[in-house]
VONULO-626242 format. One line per 10 residues: number of its first residue (from 1); for each residue y, z, x of C-alpha. Coordinates in Angstrom, 3 decimals. Example, Ala and Ser with C-alpha at 12.3 -4.5 7.8 and 13.67 -1.06 7.14 Angstrom:
BEGIN
1 = -4.500 7.800 12.300 | -1.060 7.140 13.670 .
//
This chain:
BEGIN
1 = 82.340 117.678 102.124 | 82.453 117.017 98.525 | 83.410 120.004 96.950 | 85.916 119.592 94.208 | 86.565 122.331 92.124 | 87.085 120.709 88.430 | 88.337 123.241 86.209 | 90.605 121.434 83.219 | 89.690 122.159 80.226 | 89.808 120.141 76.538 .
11 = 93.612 121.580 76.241 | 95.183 119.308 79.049 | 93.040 116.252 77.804 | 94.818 117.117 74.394 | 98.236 117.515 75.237 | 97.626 114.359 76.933 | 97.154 112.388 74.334 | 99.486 113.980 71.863 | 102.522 113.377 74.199 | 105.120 110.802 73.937 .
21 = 103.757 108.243 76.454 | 107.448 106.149 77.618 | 106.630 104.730 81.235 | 109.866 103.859 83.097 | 107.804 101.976 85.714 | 109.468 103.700 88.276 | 113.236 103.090 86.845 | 115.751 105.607 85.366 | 114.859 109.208 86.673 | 115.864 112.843 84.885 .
31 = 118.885 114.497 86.588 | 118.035 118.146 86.134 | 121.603 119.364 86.931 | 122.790 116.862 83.475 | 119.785 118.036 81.237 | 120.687 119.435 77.999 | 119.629 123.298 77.650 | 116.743 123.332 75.401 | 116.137 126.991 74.759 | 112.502 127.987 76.504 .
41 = 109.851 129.476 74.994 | 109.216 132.880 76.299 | 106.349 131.772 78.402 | 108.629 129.395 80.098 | 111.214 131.772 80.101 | 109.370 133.819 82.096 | 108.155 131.185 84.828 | 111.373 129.490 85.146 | 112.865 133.273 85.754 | 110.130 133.760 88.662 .
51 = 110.160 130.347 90.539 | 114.123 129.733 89.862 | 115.263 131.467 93.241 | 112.338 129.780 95.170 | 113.508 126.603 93.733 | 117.224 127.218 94.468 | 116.378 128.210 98.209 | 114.268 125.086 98.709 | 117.117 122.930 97.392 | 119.657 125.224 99.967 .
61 = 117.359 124.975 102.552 | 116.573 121.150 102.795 | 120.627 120.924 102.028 | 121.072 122.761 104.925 | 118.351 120.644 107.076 | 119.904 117.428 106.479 | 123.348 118.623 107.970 | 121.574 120.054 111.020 | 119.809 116.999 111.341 | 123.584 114.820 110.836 .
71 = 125.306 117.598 113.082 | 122.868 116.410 116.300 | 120.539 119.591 116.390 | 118.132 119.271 118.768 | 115.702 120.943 116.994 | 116.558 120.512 113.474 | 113.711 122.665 112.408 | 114.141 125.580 114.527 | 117.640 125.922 113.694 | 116.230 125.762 109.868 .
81 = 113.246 128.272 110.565 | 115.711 130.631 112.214 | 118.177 130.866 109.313 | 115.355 131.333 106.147 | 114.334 134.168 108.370 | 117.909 135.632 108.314 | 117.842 136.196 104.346 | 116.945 138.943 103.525 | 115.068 137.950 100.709 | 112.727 135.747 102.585 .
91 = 109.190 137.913 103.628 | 107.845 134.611 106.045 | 108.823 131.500 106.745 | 106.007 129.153 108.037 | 105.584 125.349 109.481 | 102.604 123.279 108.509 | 103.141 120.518 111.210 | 100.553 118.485 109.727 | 102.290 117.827 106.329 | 105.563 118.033 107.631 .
101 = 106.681 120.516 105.612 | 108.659 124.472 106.307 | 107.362 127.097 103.778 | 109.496 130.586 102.914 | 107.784 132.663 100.784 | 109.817 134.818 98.924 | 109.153 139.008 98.599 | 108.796 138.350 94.563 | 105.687 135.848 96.543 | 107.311 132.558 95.757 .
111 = 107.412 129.679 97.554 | 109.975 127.248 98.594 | 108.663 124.445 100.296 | 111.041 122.423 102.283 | 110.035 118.793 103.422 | 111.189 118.301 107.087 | 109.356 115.237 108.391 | 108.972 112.895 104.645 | 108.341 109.136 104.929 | 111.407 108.069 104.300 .
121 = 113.449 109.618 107.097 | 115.204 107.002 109.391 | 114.797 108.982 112.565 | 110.716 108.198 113.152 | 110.431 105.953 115.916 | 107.108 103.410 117.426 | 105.528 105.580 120.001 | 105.672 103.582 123.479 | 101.987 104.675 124.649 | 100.814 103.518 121.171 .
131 = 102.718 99.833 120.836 | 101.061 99.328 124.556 | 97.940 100.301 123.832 | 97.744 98.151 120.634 | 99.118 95.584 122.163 | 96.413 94.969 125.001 | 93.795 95.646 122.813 | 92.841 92.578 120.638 | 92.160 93.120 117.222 | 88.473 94.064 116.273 .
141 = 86.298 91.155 115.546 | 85.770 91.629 111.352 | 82.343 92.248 111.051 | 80.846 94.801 108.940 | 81.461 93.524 105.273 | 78.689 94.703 104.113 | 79.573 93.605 100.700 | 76.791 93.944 97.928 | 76.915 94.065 94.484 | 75.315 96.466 92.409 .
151 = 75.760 99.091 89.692 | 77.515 101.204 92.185 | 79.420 99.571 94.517 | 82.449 98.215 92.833 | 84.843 99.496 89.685 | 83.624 99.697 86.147 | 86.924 98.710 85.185 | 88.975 95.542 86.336 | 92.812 97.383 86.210 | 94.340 98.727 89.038 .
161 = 97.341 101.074 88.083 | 100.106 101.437 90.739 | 102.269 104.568 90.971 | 105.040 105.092 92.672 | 107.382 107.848 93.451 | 110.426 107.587 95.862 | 109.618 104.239 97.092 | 113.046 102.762 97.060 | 113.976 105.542 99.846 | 111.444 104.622 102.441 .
171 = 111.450 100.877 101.292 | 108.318 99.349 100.081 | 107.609 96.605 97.990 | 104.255 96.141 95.962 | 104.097 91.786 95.833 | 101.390 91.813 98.824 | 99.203 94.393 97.108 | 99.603 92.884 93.582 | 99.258 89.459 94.296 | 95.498 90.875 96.619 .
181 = 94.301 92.526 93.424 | 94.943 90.028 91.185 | 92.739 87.498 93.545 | 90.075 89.947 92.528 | 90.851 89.215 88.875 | 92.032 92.806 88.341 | 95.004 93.333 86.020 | 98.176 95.767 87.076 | 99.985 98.553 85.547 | 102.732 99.801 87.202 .
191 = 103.654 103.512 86.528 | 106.855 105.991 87.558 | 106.843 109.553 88.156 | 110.995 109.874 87.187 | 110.002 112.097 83.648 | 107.535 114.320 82.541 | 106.842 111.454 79.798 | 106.062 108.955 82.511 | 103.945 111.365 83.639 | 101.799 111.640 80.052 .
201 = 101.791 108.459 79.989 | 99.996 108.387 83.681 | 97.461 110.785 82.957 | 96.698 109.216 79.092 | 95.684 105.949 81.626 | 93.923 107.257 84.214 | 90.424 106.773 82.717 | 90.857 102.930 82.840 | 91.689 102.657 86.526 | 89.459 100.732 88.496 .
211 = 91.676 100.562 90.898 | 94.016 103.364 91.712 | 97.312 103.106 94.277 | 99.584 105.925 94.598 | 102.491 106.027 96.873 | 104.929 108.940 96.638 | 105.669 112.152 99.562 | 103.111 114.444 99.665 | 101.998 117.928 101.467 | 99.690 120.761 101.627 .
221 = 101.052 123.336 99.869 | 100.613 126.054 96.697 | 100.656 125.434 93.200 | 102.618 128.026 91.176 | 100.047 130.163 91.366 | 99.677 130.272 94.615 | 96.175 128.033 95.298 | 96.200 125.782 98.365 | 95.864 121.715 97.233 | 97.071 118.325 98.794 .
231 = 100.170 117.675 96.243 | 101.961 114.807 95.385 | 105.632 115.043 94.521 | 107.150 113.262 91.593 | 110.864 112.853 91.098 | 111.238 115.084 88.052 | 113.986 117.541 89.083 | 113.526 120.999 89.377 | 115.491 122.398 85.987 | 115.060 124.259 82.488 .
241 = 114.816 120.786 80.208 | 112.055 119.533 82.913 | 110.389 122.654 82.535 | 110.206 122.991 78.786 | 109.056 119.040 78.864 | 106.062 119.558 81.142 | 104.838 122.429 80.006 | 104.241 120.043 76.466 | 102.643 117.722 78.589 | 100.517 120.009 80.543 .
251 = 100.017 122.747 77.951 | 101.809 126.138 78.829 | 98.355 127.783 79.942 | 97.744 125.531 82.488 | 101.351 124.877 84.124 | 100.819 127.155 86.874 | 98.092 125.687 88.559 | 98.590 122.128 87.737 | 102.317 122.250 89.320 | 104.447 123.095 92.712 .
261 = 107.577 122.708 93.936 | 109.347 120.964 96.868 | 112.444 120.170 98.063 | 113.976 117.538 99.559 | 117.208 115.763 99.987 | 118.991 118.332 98.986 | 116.879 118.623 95.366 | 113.879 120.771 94.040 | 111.121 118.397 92.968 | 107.910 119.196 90.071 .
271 = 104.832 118.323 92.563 | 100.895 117.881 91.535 | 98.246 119.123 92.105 | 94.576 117.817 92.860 | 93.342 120.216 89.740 | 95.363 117.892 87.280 | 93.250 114.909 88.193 | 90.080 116.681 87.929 | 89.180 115.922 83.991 | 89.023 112.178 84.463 .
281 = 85.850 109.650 85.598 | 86.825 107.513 87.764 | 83.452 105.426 87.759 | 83.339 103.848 91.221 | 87.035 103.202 91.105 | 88.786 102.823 94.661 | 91.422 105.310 94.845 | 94.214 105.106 97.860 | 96.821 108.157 97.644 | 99.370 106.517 100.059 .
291 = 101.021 110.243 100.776 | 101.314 112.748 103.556 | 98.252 115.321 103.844 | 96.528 113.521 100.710 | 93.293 113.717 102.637 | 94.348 116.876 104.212 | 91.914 119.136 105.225 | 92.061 122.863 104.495 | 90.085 125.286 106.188 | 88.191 127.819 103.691 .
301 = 89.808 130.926 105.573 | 93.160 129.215 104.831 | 92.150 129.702 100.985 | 88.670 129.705 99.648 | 89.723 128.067 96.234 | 91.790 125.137 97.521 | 91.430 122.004 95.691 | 91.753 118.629 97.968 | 92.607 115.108 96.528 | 89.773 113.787 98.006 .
311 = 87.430 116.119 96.836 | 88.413 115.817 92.980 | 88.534 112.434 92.738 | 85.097 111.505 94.778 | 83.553 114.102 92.369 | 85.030 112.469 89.492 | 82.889 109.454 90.127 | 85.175 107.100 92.639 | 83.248 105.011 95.111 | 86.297 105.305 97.713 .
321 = 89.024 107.846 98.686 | 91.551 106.539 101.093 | 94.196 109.104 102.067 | 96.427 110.138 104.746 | 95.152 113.497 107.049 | 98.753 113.935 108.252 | 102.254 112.807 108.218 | 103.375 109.635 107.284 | 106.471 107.477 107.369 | 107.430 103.999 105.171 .
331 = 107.227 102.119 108.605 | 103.659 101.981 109.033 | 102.350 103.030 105.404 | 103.602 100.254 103.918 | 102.051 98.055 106.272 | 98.689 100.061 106.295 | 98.841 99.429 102.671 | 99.191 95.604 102.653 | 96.847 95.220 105.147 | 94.270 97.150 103.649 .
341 = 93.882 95.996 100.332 | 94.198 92.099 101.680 | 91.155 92.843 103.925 | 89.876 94.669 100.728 | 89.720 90.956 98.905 | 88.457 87.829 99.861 | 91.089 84.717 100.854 | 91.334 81.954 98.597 | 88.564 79.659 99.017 | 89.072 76.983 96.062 .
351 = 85.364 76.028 96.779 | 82.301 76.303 93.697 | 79.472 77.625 95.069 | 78.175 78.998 97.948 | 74.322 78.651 99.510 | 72.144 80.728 101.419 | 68.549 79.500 103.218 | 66.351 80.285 106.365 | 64.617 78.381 109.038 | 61.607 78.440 108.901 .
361 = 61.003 77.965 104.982 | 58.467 80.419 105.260 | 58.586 83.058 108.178 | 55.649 84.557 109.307 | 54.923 88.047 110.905 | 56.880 88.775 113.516 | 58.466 85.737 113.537 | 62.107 85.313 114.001 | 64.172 83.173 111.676 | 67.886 81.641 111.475 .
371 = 70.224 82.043 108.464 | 72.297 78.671 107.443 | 74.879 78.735 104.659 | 77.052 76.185 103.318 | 79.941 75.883 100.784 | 80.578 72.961 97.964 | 82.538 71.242 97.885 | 82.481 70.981 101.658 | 85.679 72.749 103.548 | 86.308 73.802 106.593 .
381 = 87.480 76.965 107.590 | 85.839 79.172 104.744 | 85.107 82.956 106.277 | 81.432 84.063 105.355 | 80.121 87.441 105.474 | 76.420 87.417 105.896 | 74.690 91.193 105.027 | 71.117 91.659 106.145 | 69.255 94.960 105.397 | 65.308 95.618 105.395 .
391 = 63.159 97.737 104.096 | 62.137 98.935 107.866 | 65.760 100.332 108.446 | 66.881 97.279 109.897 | 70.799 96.267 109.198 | 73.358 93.516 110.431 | 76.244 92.094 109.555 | 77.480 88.733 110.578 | 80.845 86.835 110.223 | 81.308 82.774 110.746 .
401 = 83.330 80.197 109.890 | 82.464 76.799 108.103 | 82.908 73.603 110.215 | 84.244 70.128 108.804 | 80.915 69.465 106.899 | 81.162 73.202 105.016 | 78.336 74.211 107.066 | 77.643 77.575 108.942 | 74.578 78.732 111.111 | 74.280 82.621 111.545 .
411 = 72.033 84.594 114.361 | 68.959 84.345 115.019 | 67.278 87.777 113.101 | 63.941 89.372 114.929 | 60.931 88.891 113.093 | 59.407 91.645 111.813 | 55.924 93.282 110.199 | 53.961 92.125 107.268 | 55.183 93.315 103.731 | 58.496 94.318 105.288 .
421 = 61.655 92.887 103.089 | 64.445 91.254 103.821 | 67.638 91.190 101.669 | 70.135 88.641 103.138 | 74.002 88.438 100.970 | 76.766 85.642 101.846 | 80.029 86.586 100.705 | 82.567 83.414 101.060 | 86.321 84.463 101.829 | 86.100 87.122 104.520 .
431 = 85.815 90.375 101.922 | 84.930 93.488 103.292 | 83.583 96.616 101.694 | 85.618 99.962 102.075 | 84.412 100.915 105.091 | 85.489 98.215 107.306 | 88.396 97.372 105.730 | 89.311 100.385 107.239 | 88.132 99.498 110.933 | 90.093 96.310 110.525 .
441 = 93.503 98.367 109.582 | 93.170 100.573 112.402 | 92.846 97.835 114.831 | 95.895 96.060 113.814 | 98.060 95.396 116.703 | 101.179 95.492 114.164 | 100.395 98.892 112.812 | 101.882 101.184 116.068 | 102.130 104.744 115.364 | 105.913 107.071 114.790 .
451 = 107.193 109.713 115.503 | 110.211 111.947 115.063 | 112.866 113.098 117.789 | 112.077 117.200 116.290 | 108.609 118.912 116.269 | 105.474 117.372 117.262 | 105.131 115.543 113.763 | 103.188 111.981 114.138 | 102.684 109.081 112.022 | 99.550 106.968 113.309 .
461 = 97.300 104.796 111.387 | 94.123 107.044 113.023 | 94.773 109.205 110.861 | 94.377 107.282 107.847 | 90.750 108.630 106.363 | 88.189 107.007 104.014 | 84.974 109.086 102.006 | 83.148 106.441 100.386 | 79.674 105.319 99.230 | 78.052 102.138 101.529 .
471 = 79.195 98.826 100.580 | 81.581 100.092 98.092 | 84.026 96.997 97.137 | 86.467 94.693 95.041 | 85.140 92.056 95.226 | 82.187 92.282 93.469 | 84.212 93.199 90.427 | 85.328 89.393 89.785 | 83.720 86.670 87.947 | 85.455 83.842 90.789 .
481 = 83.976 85.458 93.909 | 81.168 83.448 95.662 | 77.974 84.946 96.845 | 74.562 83.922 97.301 | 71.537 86.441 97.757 | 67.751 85.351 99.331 | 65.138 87.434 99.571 | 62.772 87.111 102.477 | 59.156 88.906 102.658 | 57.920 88.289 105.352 .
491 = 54.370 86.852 105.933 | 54.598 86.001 101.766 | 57.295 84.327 100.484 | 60.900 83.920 99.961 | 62.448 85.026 96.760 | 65.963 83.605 95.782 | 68.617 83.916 93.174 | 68.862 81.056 91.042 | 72.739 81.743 90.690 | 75.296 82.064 93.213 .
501 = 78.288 83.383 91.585 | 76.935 85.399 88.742 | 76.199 88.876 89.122 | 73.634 89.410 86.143 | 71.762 86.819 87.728 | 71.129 89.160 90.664 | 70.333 91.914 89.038 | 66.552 91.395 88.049 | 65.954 90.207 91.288 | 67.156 93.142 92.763 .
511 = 64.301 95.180 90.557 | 61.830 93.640 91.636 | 62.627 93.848 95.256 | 62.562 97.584 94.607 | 59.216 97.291 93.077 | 57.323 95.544 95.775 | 59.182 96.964 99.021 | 56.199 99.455 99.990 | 54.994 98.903 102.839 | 58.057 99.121 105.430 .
521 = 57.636 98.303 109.750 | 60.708 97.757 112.676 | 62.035 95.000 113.657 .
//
């Protein structure tokens, strides 16, 4: 389903750019309780005075979680549950297992939303049934790359910003994912999401993300006023001075549904929403929102206007969404994450070129033939992808490694009928496109599922979704990466590439393969 609802207007572009843009890079946070009163305008006035008692009986609640959870409750969550339905001026209280997350709406219609299961909680533990099953099943042979270069199948734009919220609390580290990237040539920007000026200066960037990596908590929940969306919380405190500051980021018309709130550890947190990533292109960036619920679905009887991560930014333009259906913990998303951008890029090669040909020189009609590729200088041990596709429907990908003398032989491919076209890709340094970058993560034997001693919450990399185009990729973003591209036409002639590592050279061949592939058969 790709049906974003994209409704910012010129105002938030505006404020935007007119905001003091400070990033902290993830270092030195705003302490709501210490902010200095900063007298609100009457607008804000007015919101803080309707979402202030929400906010204080989120921070209460998740206060009042943690020392269940340190007192030994057996069911932390229950014991939570039962007491927000005790106040009196709590109308429901609700539990979205999926995010993780305890909802009381207020009579005034408020919402407190109280984080019971976030990634950074010490108490998720490996699943036995799912370390044995990994275990005994060997990981998937990486086939599948798939990796093919054209005007819209990799980023437009070679930076990949990195933003992070909360990361110190559930441990991870980003040296495995920047030092991947920057194998693809691609240069980083690391943003924080401590102050409402780190997050102007976020959204002012946005635009020139090619690659985008966000790792914070996250949950299906309302915005202020009250639509359903796959937030992402920041660690701006909950407070009058926050308030005041985003609303002169956001622009005071749009707060309310551009903002949330949640609590945890004891604190009220400003969240996002998907609507306040909806007036940006992202032209066939690759966008991973490492967060609980981030590709969340929600059902339209739930809320007919809800807004989903995924949705916005795959309307935006991006080629892939990767995002989390359900709960999360550190453990295994920081893992996931390493593991999927290094299968995202290829493994240094230090080799110059790479060559593709076919035996026989010419192939006939219905005539088999056998792909050979070879590296210079010669090394052993170089991973090539090979990508077939024909004009008659026919697909397959094929993965081999070069022997002493730099050399590989693929499968044999069936033959197949006259004026059908062949288009045969060689990737050197075992890339993979989006799609099976994926398969590969979810077959990792190291990457066991969690979960936590309360509830039926669940942490498994299964869960971790992908809405992409075919073959989108990395790689093809980078002047070093290797590849070689032959035509074959079978019963005419083969048509080649007469460079193997530049992309512009590929692209008028690519025309006229378009032009002349009319006459299709099976193979």
């Amino acid at each position: 389903m790709r049906c974003g609802i994209r409704t910012c207007g010129c105002a938030l572009a505006l404020t935007m750019v007119a905001a003091a843009c400070s990033s902290s890079e993830n270092q030195g946070g705003t302490d709501a309780s210490t902010s200095p009163p900063t007298g609100l305008s009457p607008g804000d006035q007015a919101l803080y005075d309707e979402v202030q008692p929400a906010a204080e009986l989120g921070r209460k609640a998740s206060d009042d979680f943690e020392g269940y959870v340190h007192n030994g409750a057996l069911d932390p969550v229950a014991a939570l549950e039962a007491n927000l339905r005790s106040n009196a001026d709590v109308a429901n209280v609700g539990l979205r297992e999926t995010s993780g997350t305890l909802t009381a709406t207020l009579r005034s219609g408020a919402r407190a939303n109280v984080f019971v299961a976030g990634k950074e909680r010490a108490e998720w533990s490996p699943m036995t049934s799912s370390l044995a099953a990994r275990i005994s099943s060997p990981l998937l042979p990486a086939s599948g790359g798939s990796v093919r270069c054209t005007a819209t199948t990799y980023p437009r734009v070679t930076k990949a910003c990195l933003v992070s919220a909360f990361t110190e609390s559930f441990g991870q580290r980003f040296d495995t994912i920047q030092a991947s990237l920057e194998r693809v040539s691609f240069t980083i920007e690391r943003f924080g999401l401590k102050t409402a000026d780190d997050l102007a200066t976020l959204l002012a960037a946005l635009d020139g993300c090619g690659v985008l990596y966000v790792s914070t908590q996250g949950a299906l929940m309302t915005a202020l006023d009250g639509t359903l969306g796959s937030h992402l919380v920041t660690e701006i405190e909950f407070g009058e001075g926050t308030l005041a500051r985003i609303s002169d980021v956001l622009g005071r018309d749009r707060v309310r549904d551009l903002v949330g709130l949640a609590s945890l550890r004891g604190k009220t947190y400003w969240t996002l929403a998907p609507t306040l990533f909806a007036n940006v292109a992202y032209p066939n960036s690759v966008v991973f929102v490492d967060a609980p619920s981030s590709a969340g679905a929600v059902a339209p009887s739930d809320d007919p206007d809800a807004r989903s991560l995924r949705d916005v930014f795959r309307q935006g333009g991006a080629g892939a969404f990767y995002g989390w259906e359900s709960t999360a913990n550190g453990a295994l998303s920081n893992p996931t994450a390493d593991q999927l951008f290094q299968a995202l890029v290829p493994k240094k090669t230090d080799i110059d070129k790479v060559s593709l040909t076919v035996t026989p020189v010419k192939v006939e009609v219905r005539q088999p033939y056998v792909p050979h590729a070879t590296v210079s200088p010669p090394k052993a041990g170089v991973e090539l992808d090979l990508s077939i596709t024909g004009t008659d429907g026919f697909s397959r990908q094929d993965r081999q490694t070069t022997d002493a003398t730099g050399a590989v032989t693929f499968e044999s491919v069936p033959g197949a009928e006259e004026g059908v076209i062949d288009t045969l890709i060689v990737t050197a340094g075992g890339a993979n496109d989006t799609a099976t970058a994926l398969k590969m993560v979810q077959a990792s034997p190291s990457l066991v599922g969690y979960r936590l001693p309360w509830g039926n919450a669940q942490s498994d990399v299964e869960h971790l979704a992908l809405d992409g185009r075919d073959h989108e990729n990395l790689v093809c973003a980078s002047s070093e990466t290797r590849q070689d591209e032959l035509v074959l036409n079978f019963g005419v002639q083969i048509l080649r590439s007469s460079s193997t590592n530049s992309q512009s050279a590929i692209k008028p061949l690519r025309s006229r393969i378009e032009r002349s592939a009319a006459t299709t058969g099976s193979h």
